[in-house]
C-alpha positions in Angstrom: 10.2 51.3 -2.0 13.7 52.5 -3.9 16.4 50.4 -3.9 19.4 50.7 -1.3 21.8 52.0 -3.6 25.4 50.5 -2.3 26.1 47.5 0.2 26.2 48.8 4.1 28.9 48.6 5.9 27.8 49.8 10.0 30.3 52.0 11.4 30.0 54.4 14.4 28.0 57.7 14.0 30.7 59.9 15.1 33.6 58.8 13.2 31.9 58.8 9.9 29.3 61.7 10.1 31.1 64.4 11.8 28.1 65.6 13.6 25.6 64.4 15.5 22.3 63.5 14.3 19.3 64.7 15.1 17.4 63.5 17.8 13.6 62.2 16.7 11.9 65.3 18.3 13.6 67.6 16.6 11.2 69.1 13.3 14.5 69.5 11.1 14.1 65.5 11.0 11.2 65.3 9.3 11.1 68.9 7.0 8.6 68.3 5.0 4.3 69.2 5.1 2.9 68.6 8.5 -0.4 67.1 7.8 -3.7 66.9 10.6 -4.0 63.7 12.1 -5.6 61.5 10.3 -8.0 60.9 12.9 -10.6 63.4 12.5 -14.4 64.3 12.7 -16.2 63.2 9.8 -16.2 65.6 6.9 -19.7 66.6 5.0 -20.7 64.8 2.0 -19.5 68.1 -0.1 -16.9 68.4 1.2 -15.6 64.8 0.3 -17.1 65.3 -2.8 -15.3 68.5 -3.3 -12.0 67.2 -2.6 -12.4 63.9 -4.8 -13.3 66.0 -7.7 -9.9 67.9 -7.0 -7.5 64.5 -7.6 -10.1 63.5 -10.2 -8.8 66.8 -11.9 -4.8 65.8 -11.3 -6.1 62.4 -12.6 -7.1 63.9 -15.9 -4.1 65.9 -15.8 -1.5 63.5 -15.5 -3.8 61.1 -18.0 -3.4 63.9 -20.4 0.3 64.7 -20.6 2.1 61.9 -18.7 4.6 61.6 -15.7 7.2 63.9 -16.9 5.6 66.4 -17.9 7.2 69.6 -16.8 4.8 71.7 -14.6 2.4 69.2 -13.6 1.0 70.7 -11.0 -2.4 71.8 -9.8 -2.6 74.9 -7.2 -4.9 74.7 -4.2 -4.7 77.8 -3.1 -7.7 79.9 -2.2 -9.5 76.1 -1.8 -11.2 75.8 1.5 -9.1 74.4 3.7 -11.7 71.8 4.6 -11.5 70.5 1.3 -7.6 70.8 1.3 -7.9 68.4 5.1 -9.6 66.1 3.2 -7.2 66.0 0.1 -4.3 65.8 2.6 -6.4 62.7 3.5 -6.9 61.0 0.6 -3.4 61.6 -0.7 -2.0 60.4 2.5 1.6 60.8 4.0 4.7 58.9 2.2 8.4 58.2 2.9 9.8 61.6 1.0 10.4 65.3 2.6 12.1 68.1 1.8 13.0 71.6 3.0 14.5 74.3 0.5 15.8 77.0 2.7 15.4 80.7 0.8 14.1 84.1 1.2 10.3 82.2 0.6 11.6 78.6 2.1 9.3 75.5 0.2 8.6 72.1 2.2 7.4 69.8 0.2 5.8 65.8 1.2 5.4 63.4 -1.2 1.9 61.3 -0.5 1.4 57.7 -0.6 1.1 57.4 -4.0 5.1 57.9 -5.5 5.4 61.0 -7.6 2.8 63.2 -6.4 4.1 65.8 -4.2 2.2 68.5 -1.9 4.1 71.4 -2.4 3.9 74.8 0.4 5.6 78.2 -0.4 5.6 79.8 3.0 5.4 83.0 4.1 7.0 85.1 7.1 5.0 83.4 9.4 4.9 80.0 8.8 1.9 79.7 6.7 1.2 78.8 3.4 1.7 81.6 0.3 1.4 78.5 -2.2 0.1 75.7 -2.0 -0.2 73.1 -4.5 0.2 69.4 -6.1 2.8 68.4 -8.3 3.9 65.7 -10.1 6.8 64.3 -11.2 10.0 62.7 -10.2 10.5 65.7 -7.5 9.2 68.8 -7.2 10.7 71.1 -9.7 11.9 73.9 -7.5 14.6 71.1 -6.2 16.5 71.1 -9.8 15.3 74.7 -10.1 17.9 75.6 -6.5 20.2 73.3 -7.1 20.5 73.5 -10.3 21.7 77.7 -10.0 24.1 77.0 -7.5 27.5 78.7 -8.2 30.5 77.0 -9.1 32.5 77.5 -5.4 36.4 78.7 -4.5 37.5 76.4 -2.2 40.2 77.7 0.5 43.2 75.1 0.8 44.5 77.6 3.8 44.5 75.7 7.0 44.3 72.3 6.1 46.3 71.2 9.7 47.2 68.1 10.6 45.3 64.7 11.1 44.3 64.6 7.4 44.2 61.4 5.5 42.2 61.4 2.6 40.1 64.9 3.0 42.3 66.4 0.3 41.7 64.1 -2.6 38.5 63.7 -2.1 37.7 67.1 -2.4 39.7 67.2 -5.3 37.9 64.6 -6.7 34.8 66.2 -6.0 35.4 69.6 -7.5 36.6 67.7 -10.8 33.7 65.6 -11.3 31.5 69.0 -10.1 32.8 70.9 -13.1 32.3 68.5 -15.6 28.5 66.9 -14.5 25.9 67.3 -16.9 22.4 67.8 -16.3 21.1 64.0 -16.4 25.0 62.5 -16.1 25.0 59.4 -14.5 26.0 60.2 -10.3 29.5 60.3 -9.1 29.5 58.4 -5.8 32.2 58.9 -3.2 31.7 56.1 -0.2 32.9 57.4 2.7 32.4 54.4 4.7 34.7 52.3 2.7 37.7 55.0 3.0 39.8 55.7 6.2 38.7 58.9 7.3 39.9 60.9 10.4 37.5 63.7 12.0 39.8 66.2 10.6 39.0 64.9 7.1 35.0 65.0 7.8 35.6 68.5 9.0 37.5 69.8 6.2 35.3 68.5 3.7 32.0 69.8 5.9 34.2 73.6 5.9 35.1 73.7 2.5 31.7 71.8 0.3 29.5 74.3 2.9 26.1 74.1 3.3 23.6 74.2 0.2 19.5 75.1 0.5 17.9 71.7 0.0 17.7 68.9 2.7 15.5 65.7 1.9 15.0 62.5 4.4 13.6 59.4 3.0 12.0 57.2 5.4 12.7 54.0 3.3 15.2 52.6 5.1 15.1 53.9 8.4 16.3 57.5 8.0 18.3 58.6 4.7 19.3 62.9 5.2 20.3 64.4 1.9 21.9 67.4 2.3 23.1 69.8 -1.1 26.2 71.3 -0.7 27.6 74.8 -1.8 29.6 73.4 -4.5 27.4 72.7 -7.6 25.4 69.2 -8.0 27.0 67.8 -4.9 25.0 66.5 -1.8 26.0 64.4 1.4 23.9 61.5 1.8 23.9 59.7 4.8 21.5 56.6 5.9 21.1 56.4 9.3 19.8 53.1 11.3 16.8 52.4 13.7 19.5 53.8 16.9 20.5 56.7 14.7 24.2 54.7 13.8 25.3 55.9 10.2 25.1 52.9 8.0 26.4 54.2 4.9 27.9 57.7 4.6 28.6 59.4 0.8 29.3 62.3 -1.3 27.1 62.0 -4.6 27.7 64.7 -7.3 24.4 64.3 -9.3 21.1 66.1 -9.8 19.6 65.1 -7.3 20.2 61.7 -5.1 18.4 58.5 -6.7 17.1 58.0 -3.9 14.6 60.5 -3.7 13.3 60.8 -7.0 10.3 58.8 -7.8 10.3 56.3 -10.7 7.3 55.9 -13.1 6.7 52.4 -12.7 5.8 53.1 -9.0 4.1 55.9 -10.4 1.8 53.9 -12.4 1.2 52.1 -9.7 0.3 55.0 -7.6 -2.0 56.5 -10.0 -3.9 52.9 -10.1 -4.1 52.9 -6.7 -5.7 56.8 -6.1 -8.2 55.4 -9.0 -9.1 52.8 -6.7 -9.1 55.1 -3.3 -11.7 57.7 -5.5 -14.0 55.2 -6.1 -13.7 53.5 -2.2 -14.9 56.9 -1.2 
């Protein structure tokens, strides 16, 4: 499990998140790879077979040219989807989901074991036009999205009244936006420690706009990361068991901490599908 990145301070949902959250039911919750229950008819003895000798080939992958390695992947489309079942399966569900919204949107769940990611393409209909396994600290079509996002105009008109601090921290933001480097430590804005009014939350949410990547971790109860329109910056905000905000912030960065995967639970990961291989 990652660490909680800053201390908590609890504070209402509405006066901190400027929106509510969504309820449980609702699929935008949970973004990523929606994988068949995992109780199920027994599966034929090829068919098991078949889909062990698919992770024993991301095994010998991943043994070949290491964690970050870029495009570590291994592509399952065209596999029966029997044997894909049964992969889902083995690799299991973990705490990590994401949704990149485009012309071909990609949902992407990480499995039980930290780093290794199922990754969909979709197409018009819902259904898969890639599918595949990756690994690596996240999927590279995150960095990929975010990473091409154009540097944004922000509109001062109509700032109105009942603005505290909305102003400088946008400033801020756009500032340490322009000069982030690709791997730059993150610049972390904690809303929750700053008096903020609804009319700051709002003008921040018009003028950052919405970007194409969403990601909830399941770590700590709910974490929704949400990229904005203005390069390298997201809106990260952990929510509790009752849906309360706990910690609200503005993070410019790759990609939140958070949901990246480190290699030591990696490691562990791998050890542990070497061990779940040779239990089945």
């Amino acid at each position: 499990m990652k660490p909680f990145p800053i201390p908590v301070v609890m504070v209402g949902t509405a006066s901190q998140v400027g929106e509510t959250p969504p309820p449980r039911h609702d699929p935008s919750w949970a973004p990523g790879i929606s994988y068949p229950p995992l109780s199920r008819d027994p599966v034929s003895r090829e068919t098991a077979a078949a889909a062990r000798a698919v992770l024993q080939r991301l095994l010998d992958m991943v043994e070949r040219r290491g964690f970050a390695a870029p495009d570590l992947s291994l592509p399952l489309t065209g596999v029966a989807a029997g044997i894909v079942a049964e992969v889902n399966e083995l690799l299991g569900h973990g705490e990590i989901s994401v949704l990149v919204r485009s012309d071909r949107p990609v949902r992407i769940q990480e499995s039980e074991f930290a780093g290794v990611w199922r990754v969909q393409t979709l197409r018009e209909d819902g259904g898969p036009l890639t599918d595949e396994i990756e690994v690596g600290p996240i999927p590279a079509v995150v960095r990929k999205v975010v990473g091409t996002v154009l540097r944004r105009e922000v509109d001062w008109v109509g700032v109105g009244s009942g603005i505290m601090n909305g102003p400088a921290i946008l400033r801020e933001l756009l500032e340490a936006s322009e000069r982030h480097l690709p791997g730059a430590e993150p610049h972390v804005i904690d809303l929750t420690r700053l008096p903020m009014t609804d009319q700051d939350l709002a003008l921040l949410s018009s003028r950052l706009g919405e970007g194409a990547v969403t990601i909830l971790s399941r770590g700590y109860g709910n974490c929704r990361m949400s990229s904005t329109a203005l390069p390298h910056t997201w809106w990260v905000r952990y929510y509790d068991g009752t849906d309360q905000i706990i910690l609200n912030t503005l993070e410019v960065t790759d990609v939140p901490l958070v949901a990246l995967a480190a290699e030591v639970d990696f490691d562990d990961g791998i050890a542990r599908m070497r061990e779940r291989l040779v239990a089945h």
